[in-house]
N, C-alpha and C positions, 0 to 999 in steps of 0.2 A: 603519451598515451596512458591511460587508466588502465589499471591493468588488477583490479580490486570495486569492490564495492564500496571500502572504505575509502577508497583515494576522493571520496567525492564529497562537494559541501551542498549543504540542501538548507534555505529557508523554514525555519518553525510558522505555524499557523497565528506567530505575533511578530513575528518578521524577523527572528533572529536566526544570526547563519550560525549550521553549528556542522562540524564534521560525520560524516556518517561510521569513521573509526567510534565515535562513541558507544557503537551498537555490539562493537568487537567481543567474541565470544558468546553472542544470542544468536539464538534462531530468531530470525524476523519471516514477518509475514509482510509484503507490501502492497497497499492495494488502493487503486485508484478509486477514489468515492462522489459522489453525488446523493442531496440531498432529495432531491424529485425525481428520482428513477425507481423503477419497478421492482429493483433490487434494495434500494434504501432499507429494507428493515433486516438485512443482512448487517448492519451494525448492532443491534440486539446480541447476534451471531457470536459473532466478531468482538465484542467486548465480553464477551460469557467466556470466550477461549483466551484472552487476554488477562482477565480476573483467574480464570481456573490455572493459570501456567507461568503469571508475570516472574512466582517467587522461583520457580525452576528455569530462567532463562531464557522466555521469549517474549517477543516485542510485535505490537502491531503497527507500522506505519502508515496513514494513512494520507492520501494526496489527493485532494481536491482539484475534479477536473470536469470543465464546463464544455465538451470538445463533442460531447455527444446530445444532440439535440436541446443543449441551452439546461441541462437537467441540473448544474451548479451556477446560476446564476447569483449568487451574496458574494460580500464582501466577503475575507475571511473574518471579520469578527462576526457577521450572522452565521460564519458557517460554525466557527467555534460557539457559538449559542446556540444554537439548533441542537446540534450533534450533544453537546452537556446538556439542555431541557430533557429534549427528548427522546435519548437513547443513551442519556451518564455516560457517554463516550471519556476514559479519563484514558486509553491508550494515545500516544503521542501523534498529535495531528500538527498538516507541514502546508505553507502556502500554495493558491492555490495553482498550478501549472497543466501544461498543453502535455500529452502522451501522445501524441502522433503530431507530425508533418514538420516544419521549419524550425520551430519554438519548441523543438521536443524539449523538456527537461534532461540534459544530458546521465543522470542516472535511471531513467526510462527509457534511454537509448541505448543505454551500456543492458538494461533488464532484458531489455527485446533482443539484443545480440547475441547474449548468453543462453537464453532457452526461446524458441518462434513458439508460434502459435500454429492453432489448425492448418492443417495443407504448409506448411513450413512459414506462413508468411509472417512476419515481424509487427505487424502492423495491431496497433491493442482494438479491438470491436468495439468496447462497450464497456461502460461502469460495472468496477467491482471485478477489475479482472488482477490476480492473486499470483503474485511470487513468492514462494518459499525458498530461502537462503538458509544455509547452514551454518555451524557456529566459525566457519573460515574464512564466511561471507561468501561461498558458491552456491552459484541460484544453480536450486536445486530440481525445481519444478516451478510449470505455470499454469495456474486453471483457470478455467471461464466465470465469465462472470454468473453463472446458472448455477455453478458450483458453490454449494454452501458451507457455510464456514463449520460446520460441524461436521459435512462429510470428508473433511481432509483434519480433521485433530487425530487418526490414527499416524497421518505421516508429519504430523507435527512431533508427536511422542516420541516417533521413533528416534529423530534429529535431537530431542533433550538427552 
């Protein structure tokens, strides 16, 4: 049983496994992305909190997930060019995986257990929806994907 955020390994967005202990002692942010979604310019956001706070300790991880209306449809290397064209995405991007149903990525399943969503249910709605971990690795909070990546940098600060 996992019993940590770091016990876990995760695919990079160039296919390499790497341990999520690497992140040990950051705040991360994790958050499922898409490049065709309504939310998409929430990586502007997102990389502005990423640049403003890398040298104090936090980390954005980002995970490419095609699960809501086809809105990640690329390989991961379109999505790795997309995301560097057009929004200088240079925080760490991870291949691309399922957040809900049989194929969950199991650190999506470990995310869902440790904090639910609306009405308690576990189940993630929609691109861009945002785990904050703390520097011990306990997810500390989960917001919606509506939730902008600038209206949570006060409880990001608070966790540096």
């Amino acid at each position: 049983m996992k019993e940590s955020i770091y016990d876990f390994n995760v695919k990079t967005i160039d296919g390499k496994t790497i341990s999520m202990s690497e992140y040990k002692h950051k705040v991360l942010l994790i958050v499922n992305v898409a490049s065709k979604c309504g939310f998409t310019s929430q990586y502007e956001g997102l990389e502005k909190l990423y640049e403003k706070y890398k040298d104090k300790g936090f980390v954005i991880l980002g995970f490419p997930c095609n699960q809501f209306m086809n809105q990640e449809p690329g390989t991961n290397e379109e999505i790795k060019e997309f995301c560097s064209l057009t929004y200088q995405v240079k925080f760490p991007m991870f291949s691309k995986i399922d957040v809900n149903g049989d194929d969950t990525e199991p650190l999506y399943k470990y995310l869902k257990e440790q904090v639910s969503g609306v009405l308690g249910t576990e189940l993630i709605k929609w691109n861009f929806t945002k785990f904050l971990v703390d520097k011990n690795g306990k997810v500390i909070e989960r917001f919606s994907p509506s939730t902008t990546p600038e209206s949570i940098e006060k409880d990001i600060e608070k966790l540096l």
